[in-house]
C-alpha positions in Angstrom: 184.4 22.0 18.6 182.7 24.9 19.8 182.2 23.6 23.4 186.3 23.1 23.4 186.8 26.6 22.1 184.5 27.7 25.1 185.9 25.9 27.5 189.6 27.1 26.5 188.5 30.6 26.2 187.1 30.2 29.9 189.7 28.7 31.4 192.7 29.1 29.8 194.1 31.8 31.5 193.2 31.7 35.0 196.0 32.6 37.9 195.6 30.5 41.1 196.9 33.1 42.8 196.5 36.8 42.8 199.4 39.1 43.2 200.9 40.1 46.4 203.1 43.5 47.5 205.9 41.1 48.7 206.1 40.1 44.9 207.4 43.7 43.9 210.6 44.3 45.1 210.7 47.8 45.4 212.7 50.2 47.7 211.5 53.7 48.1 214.7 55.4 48.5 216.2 53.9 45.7 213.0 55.0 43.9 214.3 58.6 41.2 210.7 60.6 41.8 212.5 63.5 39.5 213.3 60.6 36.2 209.5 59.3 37.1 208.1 63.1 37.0 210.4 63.6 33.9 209.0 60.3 31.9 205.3 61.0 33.0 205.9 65.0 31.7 207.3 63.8 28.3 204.2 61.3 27.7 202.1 64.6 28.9 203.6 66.5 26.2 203.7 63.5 23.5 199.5 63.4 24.0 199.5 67.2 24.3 197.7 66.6 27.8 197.9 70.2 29.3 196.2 69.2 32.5 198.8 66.2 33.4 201.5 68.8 32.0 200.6 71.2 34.7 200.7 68.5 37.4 203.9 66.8 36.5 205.5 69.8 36.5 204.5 70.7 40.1 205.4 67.6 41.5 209.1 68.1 39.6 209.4 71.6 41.6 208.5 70.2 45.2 210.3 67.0 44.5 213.3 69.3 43.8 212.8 71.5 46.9 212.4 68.6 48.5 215.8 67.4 47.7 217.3 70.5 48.1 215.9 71.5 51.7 214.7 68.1 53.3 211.3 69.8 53.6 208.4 69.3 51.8 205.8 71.5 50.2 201.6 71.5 51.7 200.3 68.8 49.2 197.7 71.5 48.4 199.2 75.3 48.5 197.0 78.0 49.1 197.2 80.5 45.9 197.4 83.9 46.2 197.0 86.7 43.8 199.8 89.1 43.7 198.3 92.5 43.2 
C-alpha cells in the first residue's frame, strides 16, 4: 500500500508539456495598466506594504502622463532637492 501511495504521489500530477506564450492570449493594447496599478496599490495598502505603495503609485502617475502626452517618463528620474 505504501509503494502505491508513492508511486501516485510521484506521478500523479505530471504535465507532458510545459506551458507556452502562444497559450496566453494576451494583447497589450487591450491591456488597462492604470486598473492593474490600481488592484496592485489596493493589495499594497490591504498588507500595509509601504514600499510597493510607493511604487504603484509612481507607475499610476507615468502611466497617466503617458496617456495624457504619448510620452513616457525616464524609468529611473533623477531626484533633485528643491532648496
Amino acid at each position: 500500500m505504501l509503494r502505491l501511495f508513492l508511486l501516485v504521489l510521484l506521478g500523479g500530477c505530471t504535465h507532458s508539456l510545459p506551458p507556452r506564450t502562444a497559450d496566453t492570449f494576451l494583447d497589450p493594447k487591450d491591456r488597462d495598466w492604470l486598473k492593474v496599478y490600481r488592484h496592485e496599490l489596493d493589495i499594497a495598502v490591504q498588507n500595509n506594504d509601504n514600499e510597493a505603495y510607493y511604487f504603484f503609485l509612481q507607475e499610476i502617475v507615468k502611466e497617466s502622463y503617458y496617456q495624457q502626452t504619448g510620452k513616457r517618463f525616464n524609468a529611473n528620474p533623477a531626484i533633485r532637492r528643491i532648496k
